[in-house]
Every structure is written in structure tokens, then in C-alpha cells.
C-alpha positions as CSV (number, residue, x, y, z in Angstrom):
1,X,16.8,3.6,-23.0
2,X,20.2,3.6,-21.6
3,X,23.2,4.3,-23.6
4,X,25.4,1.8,-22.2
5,X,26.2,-1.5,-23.8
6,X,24.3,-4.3,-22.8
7,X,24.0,-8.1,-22.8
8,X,22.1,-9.4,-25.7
9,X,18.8,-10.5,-25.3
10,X,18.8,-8.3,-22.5
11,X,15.0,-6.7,-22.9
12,X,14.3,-10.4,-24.6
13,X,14.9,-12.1,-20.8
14,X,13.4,-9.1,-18.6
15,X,10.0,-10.0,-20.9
16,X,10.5,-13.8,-20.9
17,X,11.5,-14.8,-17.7
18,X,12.2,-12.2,-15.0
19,X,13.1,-13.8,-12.4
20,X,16.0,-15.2,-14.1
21,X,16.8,-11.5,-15.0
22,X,16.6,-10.1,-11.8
23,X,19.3,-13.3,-10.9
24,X,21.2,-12.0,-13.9
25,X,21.1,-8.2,-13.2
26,X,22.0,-8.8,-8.9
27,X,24.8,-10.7,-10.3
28,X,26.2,-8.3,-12.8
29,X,25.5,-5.3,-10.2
30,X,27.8,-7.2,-7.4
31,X,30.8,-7.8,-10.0
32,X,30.1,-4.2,-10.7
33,X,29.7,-4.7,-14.3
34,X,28.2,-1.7,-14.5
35,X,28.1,-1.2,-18.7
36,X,26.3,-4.5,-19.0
37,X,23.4,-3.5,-16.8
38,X,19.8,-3.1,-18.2
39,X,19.5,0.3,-16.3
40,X,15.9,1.0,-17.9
41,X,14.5,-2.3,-16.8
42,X,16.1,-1.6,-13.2
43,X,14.7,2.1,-12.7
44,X,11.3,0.5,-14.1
45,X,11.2,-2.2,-11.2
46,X,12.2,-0.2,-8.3
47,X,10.1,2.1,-9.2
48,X,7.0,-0.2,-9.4
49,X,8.6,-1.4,-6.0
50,X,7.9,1.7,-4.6
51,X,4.1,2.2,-5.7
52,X,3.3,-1.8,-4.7
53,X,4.2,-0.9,-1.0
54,X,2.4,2.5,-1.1
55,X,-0.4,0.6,-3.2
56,X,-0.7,-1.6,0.0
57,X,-0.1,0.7,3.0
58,X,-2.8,2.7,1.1
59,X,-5.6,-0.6,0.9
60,X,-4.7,-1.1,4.4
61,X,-5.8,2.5,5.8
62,X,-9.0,2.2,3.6
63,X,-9.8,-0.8,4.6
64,X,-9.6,0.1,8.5
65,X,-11.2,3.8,8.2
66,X,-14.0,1.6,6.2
67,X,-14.4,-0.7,9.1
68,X,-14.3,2.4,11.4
69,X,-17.2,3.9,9.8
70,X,-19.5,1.2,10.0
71,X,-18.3,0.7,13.3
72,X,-19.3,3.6,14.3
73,X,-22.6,4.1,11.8
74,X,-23.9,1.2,12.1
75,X,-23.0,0.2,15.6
76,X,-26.3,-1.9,15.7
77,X,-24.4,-4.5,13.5
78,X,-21.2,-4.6,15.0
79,X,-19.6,-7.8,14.8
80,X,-16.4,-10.1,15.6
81,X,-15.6,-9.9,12.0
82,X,-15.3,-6.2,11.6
83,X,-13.3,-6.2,15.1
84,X,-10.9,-9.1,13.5
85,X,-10.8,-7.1,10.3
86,X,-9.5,-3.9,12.3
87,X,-7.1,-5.4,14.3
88,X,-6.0,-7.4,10.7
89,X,-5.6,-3.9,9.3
90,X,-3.8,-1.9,11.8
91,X,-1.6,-5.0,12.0
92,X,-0.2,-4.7,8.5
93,X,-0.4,-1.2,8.8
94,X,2.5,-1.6,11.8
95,X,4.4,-3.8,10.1
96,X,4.8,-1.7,6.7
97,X,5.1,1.3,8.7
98,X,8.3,-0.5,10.6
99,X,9.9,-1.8,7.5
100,X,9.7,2.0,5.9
101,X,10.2,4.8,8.0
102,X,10.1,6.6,4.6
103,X,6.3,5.3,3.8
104,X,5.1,6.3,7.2
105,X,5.9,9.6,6.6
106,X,3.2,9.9,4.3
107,X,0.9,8.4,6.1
108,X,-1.3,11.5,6.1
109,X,-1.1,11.5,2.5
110,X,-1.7,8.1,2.2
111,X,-4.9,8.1,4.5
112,X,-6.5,11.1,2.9
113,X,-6.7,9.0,-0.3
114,X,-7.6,6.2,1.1
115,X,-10.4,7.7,3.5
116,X,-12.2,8.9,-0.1
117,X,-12.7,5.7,-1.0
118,X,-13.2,3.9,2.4
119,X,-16.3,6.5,2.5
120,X,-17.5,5.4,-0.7
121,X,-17.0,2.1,0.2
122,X,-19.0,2.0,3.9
123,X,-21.9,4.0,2.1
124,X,-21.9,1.6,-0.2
125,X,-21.8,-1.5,2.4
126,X,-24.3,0.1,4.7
127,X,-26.8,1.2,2.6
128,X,-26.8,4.7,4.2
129,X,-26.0,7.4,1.9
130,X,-22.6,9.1,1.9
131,X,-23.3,12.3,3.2
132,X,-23.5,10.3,6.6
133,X,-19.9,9.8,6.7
134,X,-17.6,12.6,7.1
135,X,-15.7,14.5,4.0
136,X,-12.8,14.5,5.7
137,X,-11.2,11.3,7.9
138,X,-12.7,12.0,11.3
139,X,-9.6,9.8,12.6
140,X,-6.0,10.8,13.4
141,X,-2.8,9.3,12.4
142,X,-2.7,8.4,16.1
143,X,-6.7,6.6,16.0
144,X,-5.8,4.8,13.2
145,X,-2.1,3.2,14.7
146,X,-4.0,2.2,18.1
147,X,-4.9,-1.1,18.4
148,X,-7.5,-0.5,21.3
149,X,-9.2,2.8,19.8
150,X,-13.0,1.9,18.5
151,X,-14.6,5.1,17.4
152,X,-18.0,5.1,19.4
């Protein structure tokens, strides 16, 4: 915990209501009242901030490289809906990647965790067994980000 003063009941509202918190700490921060801010509770949320967008970013590279696969393994049951759920992805891929430079930087990171469970995930979808998808991503960076590629 912090060992500046703070408001009582601080911890009390960040647990009860913490919307009105946040309200509470913004305002405290832009009258620069720095000894009455709940520094823990602040590290804690910016921190969970961080992991909900790289959370995301990451669902949204397994989900495509997923797609991708049984695009490409099972191209006897391609269909509108995997094509819609591939552009979906890359989509939200773009826009996260434009709001934080910083995030696309680890994209590569990012999509080799993803890609193990996106292989898990189209073996288990498809019924074929996972050795028939690759170890590794068999997609760039660059594959993934273009809207028009389709693996054939």
C-alpha cells in the first residue's frame, strides 16, 4: 500500500462503487492533490488496462489464424461465415493496432500465443487431428494484417 495519506473510505469506495472512484481519483489527480490519491488502486487498474487490450488483440489473432486454418484444411467447407469472421477479425485487429502503436509491437509475441491455441481450437472444430496444422503459425505478421490474403 502507499504511504501517503488518503481519503477515508478510500479502498471502502474502489470495492463499492468504482465508477464513482475513478470520478473521484480523475478529480483529485487534475487538482493535483497528489497525497490524497489511492496510488495502489490506480497502479492496479492501469495495469489491468493494459492486459484487457493485450487480452483482446490476442483473442483476435486466434480467432483469425483459427479461421485461417480451417480455411485452408478444410477448404471443402468454406463458407460466408468464416470469410465474414476473417474480415471481423483482421478488422479489430487494425483498429487496436492503430490506437496502440505500443501493442503492435508485440504482435509477434502476441500471435505466437495466440496461434497455440487457434491450433487447438481448428483441430478441435474440424475434427482432424492436430498434427495437421502446423507447430508454428504458418502466417506472417504481414498475412494476418491483409484483408484480401486467404491462405489456399
Amino acid at each position: 500500500m502507499s504511504h501517503a495519506p488518503r481519503i477515508d473510505g478510500s479502498d471502502d469506495l474502489y470495492r463499492q462503487d468504482s465508477f464513482a472512484w475513478s470520478k473521484r481519483e480523475v478529480e483529485l489527480l487534475r487538482q493535483r492533490r497528489f497525497p490524497e490519491i489511492d496510488l495502489e488502486n490506480i497502479i492496479e487498474e492501469i495495469e489491468t488496462v493494459g492486459r484487457s487490450e493485450w487480452r483482446s488483440l490476442k483473442s483476435s489473432y486466434r480467432v483469425l489464424a483459427q479461421h485461417l486454418l480451417k480455411w485452408q484444411f478444410q477448404s471443402e467447407r468454406r463458407s460466408r461465415s468464416w470469410a465474414d469472421t476473417i474480415r471481423n477479425q483482421r478488422t479489430n485487429i487494425a483498429s487496436d493496432e492503430e490506437d496502440s502503436h505500443a501493442l503492435a509491437a508485440e504482435a509477434g509475441e502476441i500471435v505466437a500465443k495466440a496461434y497455440r491455441l487457434a491450433r487447438r481450437h481448428a483441430a478441435s472444430e474440424t475434427g482432424l487431428p492436430l498434427t495437421t496444422f502446423p507447430p508454428e503459425c504458418p502466417y506472417t505478421l504481414e498475412q494476418l494484417r491483409d484483408l484480401d490474403y486467404l491462405p489456399e
